[in-house]
C-alpha positions as CSV (number, residue, x, y, z in Angstrom):
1,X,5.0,23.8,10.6
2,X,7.0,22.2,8.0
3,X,6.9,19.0,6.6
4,X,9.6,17.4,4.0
5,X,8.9,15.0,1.4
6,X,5.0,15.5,1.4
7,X,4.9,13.2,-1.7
8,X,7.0,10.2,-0.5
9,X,10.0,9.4,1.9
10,X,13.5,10.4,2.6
11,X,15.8,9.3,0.0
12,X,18.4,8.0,1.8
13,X,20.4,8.5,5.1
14,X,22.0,11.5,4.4
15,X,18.5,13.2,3.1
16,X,17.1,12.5,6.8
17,X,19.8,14.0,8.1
18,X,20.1,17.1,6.1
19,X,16.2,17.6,7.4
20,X,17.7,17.1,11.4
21,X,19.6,20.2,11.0
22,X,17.5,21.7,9.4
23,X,15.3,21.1,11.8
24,X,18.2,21.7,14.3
25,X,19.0,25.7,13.0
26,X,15.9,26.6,13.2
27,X,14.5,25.6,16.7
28,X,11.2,28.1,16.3
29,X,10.1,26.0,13.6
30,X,8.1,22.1,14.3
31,X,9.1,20.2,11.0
32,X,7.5,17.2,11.1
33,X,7.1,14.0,8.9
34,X,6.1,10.2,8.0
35,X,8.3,8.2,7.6
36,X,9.2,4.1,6.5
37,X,13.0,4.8,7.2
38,X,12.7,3.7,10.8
39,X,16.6,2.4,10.5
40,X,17.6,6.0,10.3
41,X,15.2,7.0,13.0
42,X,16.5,4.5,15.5
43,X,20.3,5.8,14.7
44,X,19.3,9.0,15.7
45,X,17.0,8.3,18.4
46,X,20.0,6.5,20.0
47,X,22.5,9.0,19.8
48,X,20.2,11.2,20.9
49,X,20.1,13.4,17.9
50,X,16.3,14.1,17.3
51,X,15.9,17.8,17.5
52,X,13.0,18.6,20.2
53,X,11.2,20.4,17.4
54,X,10.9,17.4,15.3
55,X,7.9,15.4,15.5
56,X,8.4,11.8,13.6
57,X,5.7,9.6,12.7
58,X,6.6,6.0,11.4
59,X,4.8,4.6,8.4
60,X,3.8,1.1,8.8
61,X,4.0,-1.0,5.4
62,X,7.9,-0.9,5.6
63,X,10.9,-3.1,5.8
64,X,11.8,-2.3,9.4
65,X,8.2,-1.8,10.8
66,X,9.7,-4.2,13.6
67,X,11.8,-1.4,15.1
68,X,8.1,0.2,15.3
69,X,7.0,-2.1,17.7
70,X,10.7,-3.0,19.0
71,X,11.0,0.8,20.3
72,X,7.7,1.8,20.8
73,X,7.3,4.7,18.6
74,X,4.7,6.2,17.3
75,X,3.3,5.1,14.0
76,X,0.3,6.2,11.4
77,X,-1.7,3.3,10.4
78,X,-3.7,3.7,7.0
79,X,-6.9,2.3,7.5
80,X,-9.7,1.8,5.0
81,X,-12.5,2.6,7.2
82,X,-13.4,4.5,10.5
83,X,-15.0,1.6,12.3
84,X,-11.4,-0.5,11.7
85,X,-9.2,2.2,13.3
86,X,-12.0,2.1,16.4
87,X,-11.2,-1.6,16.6
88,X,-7.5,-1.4,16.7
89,X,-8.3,1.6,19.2
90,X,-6.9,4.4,17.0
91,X,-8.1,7.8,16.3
92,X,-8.1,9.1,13.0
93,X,-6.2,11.9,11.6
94,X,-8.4,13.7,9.9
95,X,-6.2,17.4,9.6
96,X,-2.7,16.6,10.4
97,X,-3.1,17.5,14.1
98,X,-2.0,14.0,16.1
99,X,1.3,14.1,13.4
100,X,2.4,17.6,14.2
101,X,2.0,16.9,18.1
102,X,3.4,14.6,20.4
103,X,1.2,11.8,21.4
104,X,0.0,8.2,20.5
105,X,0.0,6.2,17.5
106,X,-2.9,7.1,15.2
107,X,-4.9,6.2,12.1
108,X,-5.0,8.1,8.5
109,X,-8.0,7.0,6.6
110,X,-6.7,6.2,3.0
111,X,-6.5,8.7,0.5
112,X,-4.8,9.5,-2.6
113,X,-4.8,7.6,-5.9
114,X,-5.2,4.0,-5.5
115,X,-4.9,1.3,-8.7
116,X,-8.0,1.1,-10.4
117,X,-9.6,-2.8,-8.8
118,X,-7.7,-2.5,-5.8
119,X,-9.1,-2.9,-2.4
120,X,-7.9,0.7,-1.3
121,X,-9.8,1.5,-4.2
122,X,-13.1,-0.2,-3.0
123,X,-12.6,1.5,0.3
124,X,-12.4,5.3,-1.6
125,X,-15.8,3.9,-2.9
126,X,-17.4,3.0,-0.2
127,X,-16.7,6.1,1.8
128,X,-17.7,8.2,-1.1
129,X,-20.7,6.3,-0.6
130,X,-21.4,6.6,2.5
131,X,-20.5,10.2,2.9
132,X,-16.9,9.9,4.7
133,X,-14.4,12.5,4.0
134,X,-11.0,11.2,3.6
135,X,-8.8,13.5,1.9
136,X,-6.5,15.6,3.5
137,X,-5.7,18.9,2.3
């Protein structure tokens, strides 16, 4: 599996296409990614242009999470805690597995570097403290 722009988004329009045919000439391969760029999603999605190799996962926290709910796609929430993804009745992520395959929405607990007094911060704390693992490597 491959997955493009592991460190942030697609740039712009033409950068999520360019990974569609890429994804396109080389049918063996699942490329998969998260994405905010919903708009660019839906344009494909319409024409019927997503390759049946790619698996797309929307990232909510965007300017067209709307179009999430609006077409019913399939979204990674970042939660700060297991017990809040059981509540919104998510399962958590917890090796890439529900983003490479077809399925549901799901929930990433959150990771990475958060600013120092934050409350994403506070959550990497507390499940330090309580023994959670939530990197993702």
């Amino acid at each position: 599996a491959v997955r493009p722009g592991i460190g942030g988004d697609f740039f712009n329009y033409n950068h999520f296409a360019a990974w569609m045919d890429v994804a396109r000439r080389h049918p063996n391969v699942l490329v998969y990614c998260y994405t905010k760029s919903i708009n660019y999603w839906v344009d494909f999605m319409e024409r019927e242009e997503i390759p049946h190799n790619m698996e797309i996962n929307g990232s909510e926290g965007g300017r067209y999470d709307s179009l999430l709910t609006e077409y019913g796609l399939k979204t990674a929430k970042v939660v700060f805690h297991p017990a809040e993804a059981v509540a919104l009745g998510l399962e958590v992520d917890h090796n890439e597995m529900h983003a490479i395959r077809p399925g549901p929405s799901f929930a990433l607990l959150i990771h990475g570097t958060q600013s120092k007094g934050s409350d994403a911060a506070a959550a990497i704390k507390q499940l330090k403290l309580e023994g959670i693992e939530y990197a993702y490597r």
